[in-house]
C-alpha positions as CSV (number, residue, x, y, z in Angstrom):
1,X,0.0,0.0,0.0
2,X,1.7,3.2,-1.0
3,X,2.4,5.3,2.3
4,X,0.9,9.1,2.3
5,X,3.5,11.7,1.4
6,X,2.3,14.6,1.1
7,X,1.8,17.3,3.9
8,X,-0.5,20.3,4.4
9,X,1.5,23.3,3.1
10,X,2.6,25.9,6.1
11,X,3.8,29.2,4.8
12,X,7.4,29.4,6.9
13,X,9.7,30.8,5.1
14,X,12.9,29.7,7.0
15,X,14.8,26.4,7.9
16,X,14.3,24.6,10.7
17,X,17.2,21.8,9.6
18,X,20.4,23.2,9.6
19,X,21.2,21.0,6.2
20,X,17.9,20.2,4.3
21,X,14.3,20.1,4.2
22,X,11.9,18.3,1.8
23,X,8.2,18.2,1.2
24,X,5.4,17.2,-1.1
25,X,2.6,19.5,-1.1
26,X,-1.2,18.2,-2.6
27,X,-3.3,21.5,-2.3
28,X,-6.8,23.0,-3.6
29,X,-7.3,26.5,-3.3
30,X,-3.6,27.1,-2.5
31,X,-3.4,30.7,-0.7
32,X,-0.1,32.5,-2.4
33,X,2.8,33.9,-0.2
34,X,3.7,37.3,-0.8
35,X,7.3,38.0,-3.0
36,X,10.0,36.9,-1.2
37,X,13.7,35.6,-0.8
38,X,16.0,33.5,1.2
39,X,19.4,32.8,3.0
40,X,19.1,29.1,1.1
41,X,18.5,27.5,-2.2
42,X,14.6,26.3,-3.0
43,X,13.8,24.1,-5.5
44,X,10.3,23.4,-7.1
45,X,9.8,19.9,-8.8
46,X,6.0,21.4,-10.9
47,X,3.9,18.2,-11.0
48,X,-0.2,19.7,-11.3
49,X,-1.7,23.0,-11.1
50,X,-2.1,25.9,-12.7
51,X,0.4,28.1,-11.6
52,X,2.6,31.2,-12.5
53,X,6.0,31.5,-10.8
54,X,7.2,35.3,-10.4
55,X,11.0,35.0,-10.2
56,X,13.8,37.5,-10.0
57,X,11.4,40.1,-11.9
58,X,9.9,37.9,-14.4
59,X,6.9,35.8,-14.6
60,X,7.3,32.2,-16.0
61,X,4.1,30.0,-16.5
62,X,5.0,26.2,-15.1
63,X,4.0,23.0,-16.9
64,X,4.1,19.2,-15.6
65,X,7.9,18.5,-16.2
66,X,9.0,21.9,-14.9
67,X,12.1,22.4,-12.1
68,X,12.9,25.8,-10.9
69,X,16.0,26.7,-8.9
70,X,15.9,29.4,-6.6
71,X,19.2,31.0,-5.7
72,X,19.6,32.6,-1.9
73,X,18.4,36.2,-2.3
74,X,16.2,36.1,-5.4
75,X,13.1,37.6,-4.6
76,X,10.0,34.7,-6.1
77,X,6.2,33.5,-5.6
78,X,4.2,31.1,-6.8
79,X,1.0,32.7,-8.1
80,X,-2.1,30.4,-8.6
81,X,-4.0,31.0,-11.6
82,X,-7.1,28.6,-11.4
83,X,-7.5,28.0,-7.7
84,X,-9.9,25.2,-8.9
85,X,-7.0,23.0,-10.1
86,X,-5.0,20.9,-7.9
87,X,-1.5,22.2,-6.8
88,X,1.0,19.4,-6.3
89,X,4.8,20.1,-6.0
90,X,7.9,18.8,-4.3
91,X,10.1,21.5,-2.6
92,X,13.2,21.0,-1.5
93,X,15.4,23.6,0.7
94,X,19.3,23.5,0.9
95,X,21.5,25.6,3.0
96,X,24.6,27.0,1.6
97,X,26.6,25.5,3.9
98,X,25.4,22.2,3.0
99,X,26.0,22.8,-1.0
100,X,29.5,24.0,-0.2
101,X,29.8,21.0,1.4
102,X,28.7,18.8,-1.2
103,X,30.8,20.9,-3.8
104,X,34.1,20.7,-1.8
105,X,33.0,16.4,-2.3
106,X,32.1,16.4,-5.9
107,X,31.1,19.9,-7.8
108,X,29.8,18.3,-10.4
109,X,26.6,17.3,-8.2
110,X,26.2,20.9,-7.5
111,X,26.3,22.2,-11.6
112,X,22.5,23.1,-11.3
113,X,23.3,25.4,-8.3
114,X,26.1,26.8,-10.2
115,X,24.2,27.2,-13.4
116,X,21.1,28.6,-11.0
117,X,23.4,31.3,-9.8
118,X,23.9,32.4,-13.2
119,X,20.3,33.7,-13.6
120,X,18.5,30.4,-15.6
121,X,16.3,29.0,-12.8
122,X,13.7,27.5,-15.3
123,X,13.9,24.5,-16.8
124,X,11.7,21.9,-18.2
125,X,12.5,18.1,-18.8
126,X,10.3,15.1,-20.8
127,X,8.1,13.0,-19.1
128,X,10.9,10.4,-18.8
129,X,13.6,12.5,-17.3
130,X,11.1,14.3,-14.8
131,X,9.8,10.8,-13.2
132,X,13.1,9.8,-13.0
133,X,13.5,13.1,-10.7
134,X,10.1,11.9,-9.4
135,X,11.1,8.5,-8.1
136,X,14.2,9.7,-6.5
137,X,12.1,12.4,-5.1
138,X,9.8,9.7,-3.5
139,X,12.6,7.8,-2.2
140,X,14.1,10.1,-0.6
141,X,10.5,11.3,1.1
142,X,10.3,7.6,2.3
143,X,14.0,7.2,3.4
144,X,13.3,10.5,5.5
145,X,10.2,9.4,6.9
146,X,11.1,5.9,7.7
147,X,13.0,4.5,11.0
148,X,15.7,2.1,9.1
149,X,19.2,1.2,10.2
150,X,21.7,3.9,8.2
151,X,18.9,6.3,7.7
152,X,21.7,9.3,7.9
153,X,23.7,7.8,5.9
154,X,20.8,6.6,3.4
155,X,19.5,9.9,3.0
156,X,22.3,11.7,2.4
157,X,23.4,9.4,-0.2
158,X,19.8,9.8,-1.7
159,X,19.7,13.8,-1.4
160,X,23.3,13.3,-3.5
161,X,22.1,10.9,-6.3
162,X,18.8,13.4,-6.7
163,X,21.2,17.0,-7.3
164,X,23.6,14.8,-9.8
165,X,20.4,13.8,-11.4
166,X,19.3,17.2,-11.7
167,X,22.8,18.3,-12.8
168,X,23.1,15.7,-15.4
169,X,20.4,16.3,-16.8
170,X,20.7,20.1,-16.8
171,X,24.5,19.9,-18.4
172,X,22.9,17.8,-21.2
173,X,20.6,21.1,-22.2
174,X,23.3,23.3,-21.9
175,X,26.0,21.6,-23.3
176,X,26.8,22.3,-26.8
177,X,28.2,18.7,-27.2
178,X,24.9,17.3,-26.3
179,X,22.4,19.1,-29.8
180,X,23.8,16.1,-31.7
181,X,21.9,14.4,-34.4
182,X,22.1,11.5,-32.1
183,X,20.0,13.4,-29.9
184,X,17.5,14.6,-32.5
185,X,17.3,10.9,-33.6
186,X,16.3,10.3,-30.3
187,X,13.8,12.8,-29.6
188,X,12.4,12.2,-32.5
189,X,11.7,8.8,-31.9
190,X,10.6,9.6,-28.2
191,X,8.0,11.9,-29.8
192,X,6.5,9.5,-32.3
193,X,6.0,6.8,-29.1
194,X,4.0,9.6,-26.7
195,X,2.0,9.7,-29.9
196,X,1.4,5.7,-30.3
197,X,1.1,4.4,-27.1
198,X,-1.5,2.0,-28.2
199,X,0.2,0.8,-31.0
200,X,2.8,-1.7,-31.9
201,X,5.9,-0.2,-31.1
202,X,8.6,-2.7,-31.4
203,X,12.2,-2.4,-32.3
204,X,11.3,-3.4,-35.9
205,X,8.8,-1.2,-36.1
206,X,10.6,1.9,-35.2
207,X,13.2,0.8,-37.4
208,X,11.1,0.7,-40.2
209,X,9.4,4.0,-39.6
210,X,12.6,6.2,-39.5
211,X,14.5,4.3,-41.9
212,X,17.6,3.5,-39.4
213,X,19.2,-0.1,-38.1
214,X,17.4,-1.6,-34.8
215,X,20.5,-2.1,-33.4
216,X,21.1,1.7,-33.8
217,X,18.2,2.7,-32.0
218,X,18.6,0.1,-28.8
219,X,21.9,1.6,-28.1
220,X,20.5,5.3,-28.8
221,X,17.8,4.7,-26.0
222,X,20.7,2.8,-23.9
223,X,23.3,6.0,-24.5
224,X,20.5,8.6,-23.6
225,X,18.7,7.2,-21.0
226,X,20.5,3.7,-19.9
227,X,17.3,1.9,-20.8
228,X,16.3,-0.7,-23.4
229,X,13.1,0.8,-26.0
230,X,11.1,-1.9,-24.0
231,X,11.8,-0.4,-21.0
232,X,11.3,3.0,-21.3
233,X,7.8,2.1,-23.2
234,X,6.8,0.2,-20.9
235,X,7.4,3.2,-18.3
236,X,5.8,5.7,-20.6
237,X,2.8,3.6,-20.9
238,X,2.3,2.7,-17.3
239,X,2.9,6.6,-16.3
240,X,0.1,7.4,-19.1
241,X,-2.3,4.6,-17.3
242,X,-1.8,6.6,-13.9
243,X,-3.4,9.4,-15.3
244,X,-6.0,7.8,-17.0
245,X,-6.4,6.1,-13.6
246,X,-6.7,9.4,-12.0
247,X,-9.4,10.5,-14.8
248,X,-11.8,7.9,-14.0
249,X,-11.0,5.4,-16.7
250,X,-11.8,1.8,-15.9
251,X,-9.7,-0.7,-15.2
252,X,-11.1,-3.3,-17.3
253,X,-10.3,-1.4,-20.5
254,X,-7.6,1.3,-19.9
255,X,-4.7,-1.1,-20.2
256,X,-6.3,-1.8,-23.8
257,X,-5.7,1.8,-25.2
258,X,-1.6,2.0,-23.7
259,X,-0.8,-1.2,-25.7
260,X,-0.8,-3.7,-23.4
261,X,-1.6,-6.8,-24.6
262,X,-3.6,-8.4,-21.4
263,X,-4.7,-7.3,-18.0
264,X,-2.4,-9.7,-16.6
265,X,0.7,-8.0,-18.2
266,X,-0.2,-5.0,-17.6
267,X,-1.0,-5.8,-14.0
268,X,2.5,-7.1,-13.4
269,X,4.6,-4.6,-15.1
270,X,2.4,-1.8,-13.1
271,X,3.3,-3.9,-9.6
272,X,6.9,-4.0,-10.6
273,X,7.2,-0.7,-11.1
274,X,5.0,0.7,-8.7
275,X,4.6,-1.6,-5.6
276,X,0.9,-2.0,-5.7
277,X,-1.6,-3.4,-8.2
278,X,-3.6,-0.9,-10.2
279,X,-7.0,-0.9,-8.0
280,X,-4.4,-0.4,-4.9
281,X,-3.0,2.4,-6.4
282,X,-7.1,3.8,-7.4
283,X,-8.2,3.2,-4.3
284,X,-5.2,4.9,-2.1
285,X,-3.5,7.8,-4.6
286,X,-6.1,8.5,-7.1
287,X,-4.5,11.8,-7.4
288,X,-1.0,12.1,-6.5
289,X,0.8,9.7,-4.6
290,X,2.4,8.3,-7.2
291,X,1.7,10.2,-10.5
292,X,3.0,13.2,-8.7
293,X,3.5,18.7,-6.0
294,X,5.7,25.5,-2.7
């Protein structure tokens, strides 16, 4: 059964940990803090809402997929746009101290501080990269809230893997190196699966639509995102079933329109990635404990 992470949203504006804070906030008619800054760095993993973030003077509309990085000292607010719509986001605080720390360790887990500090706090990932960010979000939530041997030493090595994450995947936008053709290729194929889910999407079939060797295209997907084409289907279709889950749609006939083959297949990929059978995940996060949240 999938524990309950989210917590009701309190408007302090200051640390209480000397090192880090995280939460994962699930609100209707969210009540907006006025502008403001901080002595630490916030970051906002955008997961519902309708929402326009104010930051450093401007004012930048979020989507599902957005991360925005808040340097100490830049004045933001998030600014609710249809109150009707539910708000869900992760938000996690870091103290300088605690980044200097991790930098003096291993600065390249602190590149999207660095690249923060030089005025681009927006960015926006695909549905794969963000639930990536996503489930090391959510382990780190349950790490924190659990009472396991190591849990120090779990958390912190958790709160590390996340920022190199983030970093990697930040470098990749802004390194020239990375606009490759291999890339294109990629996205390009990434594009045309989000469009047939429900289809037959096999290696061959790719292959044949974009006119390139099989073999190519496994280690394009295995380069880019260190899974196979099954595997990253397979997570793109279960992560579309979620919110079709959340919509209403029936479970009888949902698995039907994602391309899975038979309830039973899709009932044990969903487990294995998820930890709970599809009704579980109905009846106990029909919103956001698992499809997605200052």
């Amino acid at each position: 059964m999938a524990r309950q992470r989210s917590v009701q949203f309190n408007s302090r504006q200051y640390m209480l940990s000397k090192d880090y804070e995280i939460y994962y906030y699930s609100d209707l008619h969210f009540q907006s803090v006025g502008s403001h800054s901080h002595d630490y760095y916030e970051f906002y993993f955008f997961v519902e809402g309708a929402v326009t973030m104010e930051l450093g003077g401007k004012r930048c509309p979020l989507a599902v997929g957005d991360v925005v990085i808040v340097p100490p000292g830049v004045p933001h607010r998030a600014v609710l746009t249809d109150s009707a719509v539910p708000y869900r986001r992760f938000v996690l605080w870091l103290s300088r101290e605690y980044a200097e720390a991790l930098a003096a360790q291993a600065k390249d887990s602190v590149f999207c501080l660095r690249r923060a500090e030089t005025g681009r706090y927006h960015w926006h990932f695909d549905v794969l990269s963000f639930n990536s960010l996503r489930a090391s979000l959510f382990d780190l939530l349950d790490e924190l809230h659990a009472e396991r041997f190591g849990k120090e030493a779990q958390v912190d090595l958790n709160l590390r893997q996340l920022l190199l994450r983030l970093s990697r995947l930040i470098h990749e936008q802004t390194d020239k190196r990375s606009h490759t053709e291999s890339v294109s290729k990629y996205e390009a194929i990434t594009a045309f699966i989000d469009a047939h889910l429900e289809e037959d999407l096999s290696l061959d079939r790719l292959a044949r639509e974009f006119f390139l060797s099989k073999y190519y295209i496994a280690h394009l997907f295995q380069d880019s995102v260190g899974l196979s084409v099954h595997q990253s289907l397979i997570k793109k279709r279960l992560a579309a079933c979620c919110g079709a889950i959340q919509s209403g749609a029936k479970l009888s006939e949902l698995y039907l329109s994602y391309g899975f083959r038979d309830y039973s297949s899709f009932y044990r990929a969903f487990r294995k990635e998820y930890g709970m059978s599809p009704s579980e995940y109905r009846d106990t996060a029909p919103h956001a404990e698992l499809a997605g949240s200052s």
